[in-house]
N, C-alpha and C positions, 0 to 999 in steps of 0.2 A: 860462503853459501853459493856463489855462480860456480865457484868449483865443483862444488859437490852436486849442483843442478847439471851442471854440465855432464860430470861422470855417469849421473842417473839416466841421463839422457839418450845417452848411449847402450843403456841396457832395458829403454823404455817405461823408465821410469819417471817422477816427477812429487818433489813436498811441497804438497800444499797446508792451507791450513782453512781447516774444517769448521763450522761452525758448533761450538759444545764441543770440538774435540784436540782443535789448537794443531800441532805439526801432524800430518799424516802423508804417508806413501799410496802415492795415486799412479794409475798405468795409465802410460801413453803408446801403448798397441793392447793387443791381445795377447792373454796368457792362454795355454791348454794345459788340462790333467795334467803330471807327472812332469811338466817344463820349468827350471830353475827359474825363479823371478830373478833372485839378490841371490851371489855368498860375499862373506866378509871373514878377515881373520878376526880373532880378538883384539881388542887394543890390549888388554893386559887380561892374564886369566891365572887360576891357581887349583891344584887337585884339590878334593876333599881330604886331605889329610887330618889325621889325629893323630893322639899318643898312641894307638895301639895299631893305628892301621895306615901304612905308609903307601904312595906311588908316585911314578917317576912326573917332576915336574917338567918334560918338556912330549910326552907322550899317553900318560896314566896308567902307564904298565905297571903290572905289580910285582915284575920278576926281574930277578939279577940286580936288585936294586943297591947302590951304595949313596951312604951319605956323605953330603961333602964334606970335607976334614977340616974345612975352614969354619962354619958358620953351624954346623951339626944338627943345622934344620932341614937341607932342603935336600930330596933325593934325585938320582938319577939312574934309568935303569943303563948307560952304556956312555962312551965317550962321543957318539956322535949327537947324540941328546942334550948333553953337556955345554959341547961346542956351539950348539945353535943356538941354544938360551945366554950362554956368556956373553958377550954385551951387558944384557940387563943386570943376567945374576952377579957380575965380577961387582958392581956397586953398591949391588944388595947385601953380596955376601959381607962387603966391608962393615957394611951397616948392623948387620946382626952377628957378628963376631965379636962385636962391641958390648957385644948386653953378657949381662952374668948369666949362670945357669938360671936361675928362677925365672929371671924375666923373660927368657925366650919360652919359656912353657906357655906365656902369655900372649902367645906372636901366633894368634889364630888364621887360617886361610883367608878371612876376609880384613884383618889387620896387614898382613901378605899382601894382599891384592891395593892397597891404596899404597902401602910405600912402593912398589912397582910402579904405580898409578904416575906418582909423583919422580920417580926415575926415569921413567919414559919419556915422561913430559922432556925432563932433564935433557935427555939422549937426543932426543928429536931437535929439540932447539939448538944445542951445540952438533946436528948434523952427523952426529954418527948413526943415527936411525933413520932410514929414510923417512920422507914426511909426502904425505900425498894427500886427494881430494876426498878419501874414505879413511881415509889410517893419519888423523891429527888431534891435536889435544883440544883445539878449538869447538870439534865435535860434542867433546863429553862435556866443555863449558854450554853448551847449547841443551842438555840433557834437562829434563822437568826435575826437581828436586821434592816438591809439596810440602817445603819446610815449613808453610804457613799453615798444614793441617796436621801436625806431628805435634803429640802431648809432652808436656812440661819432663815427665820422665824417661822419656825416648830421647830428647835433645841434650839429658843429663849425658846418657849412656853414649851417645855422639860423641859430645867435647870431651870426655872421658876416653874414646877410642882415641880421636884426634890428638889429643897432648900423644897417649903411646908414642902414636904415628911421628909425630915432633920431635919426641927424643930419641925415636931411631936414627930417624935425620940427620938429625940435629942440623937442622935449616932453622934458624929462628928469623930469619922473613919471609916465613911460608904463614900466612893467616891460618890461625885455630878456625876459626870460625867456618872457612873456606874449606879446609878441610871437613868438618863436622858433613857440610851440607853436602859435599862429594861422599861421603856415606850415606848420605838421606836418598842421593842419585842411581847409586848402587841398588840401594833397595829394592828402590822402583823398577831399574830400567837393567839388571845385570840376569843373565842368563843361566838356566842351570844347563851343562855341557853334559848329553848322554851319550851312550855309544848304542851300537845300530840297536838294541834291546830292548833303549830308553834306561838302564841303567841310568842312576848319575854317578860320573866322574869327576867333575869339576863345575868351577865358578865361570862366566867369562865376561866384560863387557865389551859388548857388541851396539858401538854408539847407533851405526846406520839403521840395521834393523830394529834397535829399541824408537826407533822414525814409526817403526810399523805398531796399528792400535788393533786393542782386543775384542774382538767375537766368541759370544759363546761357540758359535754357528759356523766357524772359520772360512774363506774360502782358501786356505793357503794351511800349511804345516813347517816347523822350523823341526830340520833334522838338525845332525853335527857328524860328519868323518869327520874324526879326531879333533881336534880343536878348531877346526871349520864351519862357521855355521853354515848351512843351505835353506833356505826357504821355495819351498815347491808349490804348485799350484794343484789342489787335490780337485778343481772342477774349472770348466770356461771363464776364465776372469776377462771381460770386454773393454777396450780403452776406456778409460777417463773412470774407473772405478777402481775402488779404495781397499790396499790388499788387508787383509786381517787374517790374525793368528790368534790361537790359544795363551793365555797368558798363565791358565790352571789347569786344575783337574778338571772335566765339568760331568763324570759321572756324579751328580748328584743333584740335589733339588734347587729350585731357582732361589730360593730363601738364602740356601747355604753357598752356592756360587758369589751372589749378591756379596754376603757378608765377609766372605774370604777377600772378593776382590777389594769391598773397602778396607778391611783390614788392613793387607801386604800390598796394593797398588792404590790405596786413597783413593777413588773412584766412583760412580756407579754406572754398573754396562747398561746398557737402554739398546741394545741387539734385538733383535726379532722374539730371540727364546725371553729375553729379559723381560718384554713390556708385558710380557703376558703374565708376569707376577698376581697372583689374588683373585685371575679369573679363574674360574671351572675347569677348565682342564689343567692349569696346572697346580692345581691346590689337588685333584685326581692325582695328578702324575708326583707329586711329592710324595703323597701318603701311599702312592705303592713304592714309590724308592728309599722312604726313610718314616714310613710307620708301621702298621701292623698288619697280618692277618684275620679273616676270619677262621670265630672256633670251629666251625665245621668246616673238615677239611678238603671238603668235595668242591667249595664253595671259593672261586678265586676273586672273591671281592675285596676293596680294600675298606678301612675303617673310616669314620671321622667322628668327632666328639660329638656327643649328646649334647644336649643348649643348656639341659641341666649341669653339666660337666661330672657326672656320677660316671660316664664310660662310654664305650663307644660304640658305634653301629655299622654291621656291614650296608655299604649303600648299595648290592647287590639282593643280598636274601632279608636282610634286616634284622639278623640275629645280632644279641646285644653280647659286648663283654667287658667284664664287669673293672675299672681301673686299677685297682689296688689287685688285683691279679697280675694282668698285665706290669704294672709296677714292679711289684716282688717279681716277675719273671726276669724283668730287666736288670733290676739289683744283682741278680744272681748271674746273669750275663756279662755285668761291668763287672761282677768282683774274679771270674773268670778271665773275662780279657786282661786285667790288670797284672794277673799272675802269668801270658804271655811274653813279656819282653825279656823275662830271669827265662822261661822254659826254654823259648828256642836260642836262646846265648848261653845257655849252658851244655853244647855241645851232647848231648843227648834226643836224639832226632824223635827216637819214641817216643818219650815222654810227651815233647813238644805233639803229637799227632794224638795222643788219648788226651790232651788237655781240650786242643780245635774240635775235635768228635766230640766232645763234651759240650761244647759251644756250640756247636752245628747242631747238637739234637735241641737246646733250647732255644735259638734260634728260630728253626723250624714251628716251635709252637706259637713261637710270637711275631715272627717278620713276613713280609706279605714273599711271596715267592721268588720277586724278582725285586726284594730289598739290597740294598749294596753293601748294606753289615752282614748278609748270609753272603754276598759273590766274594765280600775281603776273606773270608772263611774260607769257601772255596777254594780262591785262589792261595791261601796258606797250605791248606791240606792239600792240595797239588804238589806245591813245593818241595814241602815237607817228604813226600813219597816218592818225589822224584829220588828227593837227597838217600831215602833208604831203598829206592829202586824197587818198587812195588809200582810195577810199571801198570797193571790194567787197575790197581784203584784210581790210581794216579788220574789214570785218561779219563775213569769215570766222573773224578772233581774237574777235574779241567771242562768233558763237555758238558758240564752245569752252568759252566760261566756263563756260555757260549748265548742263548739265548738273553740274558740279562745284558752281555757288551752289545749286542745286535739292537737291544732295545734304546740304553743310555750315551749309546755313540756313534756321530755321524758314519755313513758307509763308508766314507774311507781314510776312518780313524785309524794312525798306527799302530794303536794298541788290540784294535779289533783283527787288523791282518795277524798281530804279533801272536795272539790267543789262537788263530785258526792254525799256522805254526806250530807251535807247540801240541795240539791234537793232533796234526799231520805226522810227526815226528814219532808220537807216541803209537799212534794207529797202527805205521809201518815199521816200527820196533816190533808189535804184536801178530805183524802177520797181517791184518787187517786193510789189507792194499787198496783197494778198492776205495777204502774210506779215507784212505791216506792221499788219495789221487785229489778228492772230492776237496778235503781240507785244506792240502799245498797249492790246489789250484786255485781256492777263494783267496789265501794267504797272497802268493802272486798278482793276483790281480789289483788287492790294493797296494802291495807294498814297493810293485814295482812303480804304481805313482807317487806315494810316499818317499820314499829311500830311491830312486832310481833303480838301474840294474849294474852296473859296472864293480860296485864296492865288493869285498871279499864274499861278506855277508848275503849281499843276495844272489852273489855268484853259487853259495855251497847250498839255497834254498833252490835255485836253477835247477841245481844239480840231481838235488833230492826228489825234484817232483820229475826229472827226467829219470833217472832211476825205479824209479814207481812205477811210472808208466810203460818204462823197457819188463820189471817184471811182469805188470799186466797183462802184456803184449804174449810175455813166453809162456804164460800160463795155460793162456788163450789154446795155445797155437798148439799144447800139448795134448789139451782137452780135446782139439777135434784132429 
């Protein structure tokens, strides 16, 4: 622990422990906008891999990929990829070259990820891996587990992974149990690794940062170049205060943040957005993000139940509607979305777009305007017309989003710079410059405190909104 106080130190950092919140990362200087607090490598990480969809384990590339000829799980897109991960893999691969065909079907990413876990450890101690005051296994034994709030059939499904783990090994003085609760640790405290798009690519744990506790409200955002985490400061963080990051989605209502966070991190947030559960504005701000409209459509008020509970009332104009409408609308909504995940994986993009138009028009009868089951909508029919190049509908679903992310996401959410992006892109595919200047210039302005500037990625958004503006300029200069 002085080690690692000491390392933090040096980059003005410092763990304290919080009251109600046990280990937390606290600044001893000042942070501004767009300045790296923390990056860290992963202590062990692994791609999303599946049976049908492969990528390179020491980069997540999906190209040139081979599998290794030894163990015939794990890919690599190129030899110097190869080279870097070997240390680890040469003792992993021993390990799963050992299992028959069936049982390696069984050798999931995150079964992956603990026999690594446990090979590291391996490595580090016998000194072929270096070991330092941020990159050591004593770390992840310090990590919260919350084994003591995990139900009787979750801790089955543990010692069940754990044995796996065991017989890959085949270490039989490595404790089951020990193992079990190093998956309980993962759960909690393991990161999903995207690339600049927020894509996910992989798994990673990241013991220092999992130091850091969640805000709905964040004042910090965790990117990732490549397997790198970075943690950036998206506003003025003042000495002696406590960085916080997102640990979810949080487009969505304080009921369902709450719930998700107990669920996947055993928890309850008590954040600024959080305490305000059940008063008046956010019981308001719920029912326009996950209830309904009213039937008159001139009318943009939101709903709430009648005391009789026969239906609901706009608390705008007061027009009633009637439950079992609303119902049946929704039925027919969920029996639509269900039919989505065969539509768009069946390689027919059309399809997939008359099924979301379908959805989208009853939707619109029933969700308040700036509901987040009409923006998921949205943002699919976007996708979707990108993928058939139906570039001005496209842009049309896209700037629909745009006021619903402006609403549910801080100002300088990466997902909100990443949406104005993507309008920017489309505006000046269509000619549309002017608006493309407007868009790529909102897009930069958060993302270059988001993401920094130096990565590829915001080097060819640079680029774009320079481009934009050189044509504005010739346009200009033509017309007079």
């Amino acid at each position: 622990m002085e080690q690692l106080q000491a390392s933090l130190q040096a980059r003005g950092l410092s763990v304290s422990n919080l009251p109600d919140k046990g280990r937390s990362l606290v600044t001893t200087k000042d942070f501004y906008p767009g300045e790296v607090i923390i990056s860290q490598e992963p202590y062990v990480f692994v791609p999303n891999n599946s049976l049908t969809e492969s990528s390179c384990d020491g980069c997540f590339s999906k190209s040139n990929l081979k599998k290794c000829s030894a163990c015939q799980v794990v890919w690599y897109c190129g030899s110097t990829c190869q080279k870097l991960e070997w240390k680890l893999h040469r003792l992993e691969c021993q390990a799963l070259a050992k299992l028959d065909k069936e049982r390696r079907k069984s050798v999931t990413p995150t079964i992956r990820m603990m026999v690594k876990l446990y090979l590291r450890r391996k490595l580090q101690s016998e000194r072929v891996i270096p070991v330092t005051a941020i990159d050591n296994y004593n770390l992840v034994e310090q990590l919260v587990s919350h084994m003591l709030d995990i139900d009787e059939k979750q801790l089955v499904l543990y010692a069940q992974m754990a044995n796996l783990v065991n017989l890959i090994l085949g270490c039989p003085d490595i404790d089951i149990k020990e193992i079990a609760e190093n998956f309980s640790k993962i759960a909690c405290n393991a990161h999903t690794i995207c690339d600049s798009e927020l894509r996910p690519l992989g798994t990673g744990l990241y013991p220092v940062i999992s130091i850091i506790n969640h805000s709905c409200l964040p004042n910090s955002v965790l990117v990732f170049e490549g397997r790198l985490a970075l943690v950036r400061a998206v506003q003025h963080i003042p000495k002696d205060a406590e960085i916080l990051i997102s640990y979810i989605e949080t487009a969505t209502s304080t009921i369902t943040r709450q719930k998700t966070l107990k669920e996947q991190y055993l928890f309850t947030c008590t954040c600024p957005c959080c305490i305000k559960v059940g008063q008046h504005d956010d019981i308001q701000e719920s029912a326009i993000l996950e209830g309904y409209r009213c039937r008159d459509n001139r009318c943009s008020g939101f709903l709430l139940r009648e005391s009789d509970d026969k239906g609901f009332v706009c608390q705008q104009c007061g027009l009633t509607r009637n439950k079992e409408e609303i119902r049946k609308k929704s039925r027919d909504i969920k029996a639509l979305l269900d039919k989505a995940p065969k539509s768009t994986s069946s390689g027919n993009p059309q399809d997939a777009m008359i099924l979301y138009k379908n959805i989208e028009k009853l939707q619109k009868e029933v969700c308040h305007p700036f509901s987040i089951s009409l923006m998921r909508t949205w943002e699919k029919l976007h996708e979707i017309l990108v993928q058939l190049e139906e570039w001005k509908e496209a842009l049309t679903f896209c700037r629909l989003t745009i006021p619903v992310y402006e609403r549910v996401y801080p100002g300088f959410h990466p997902l909100l710079g990443l949406q104005y992006y993507s309008c920017g892109k489309l505006e000046w595919l269509l000619g549309e410059t002017d608006d493309a200047i407007k868009s790529l210039t909102k897009a930069v302005d958060i993302l270059r405190i988001t993401h920094g500037t130096n990565t590829p990625f915001m080097k060819e958004l640079l680029m774009k909104l320079e481009e934009a503006r050189a044509e504005a300029s010739y346009t200009l200069s033509c017309k007079e």
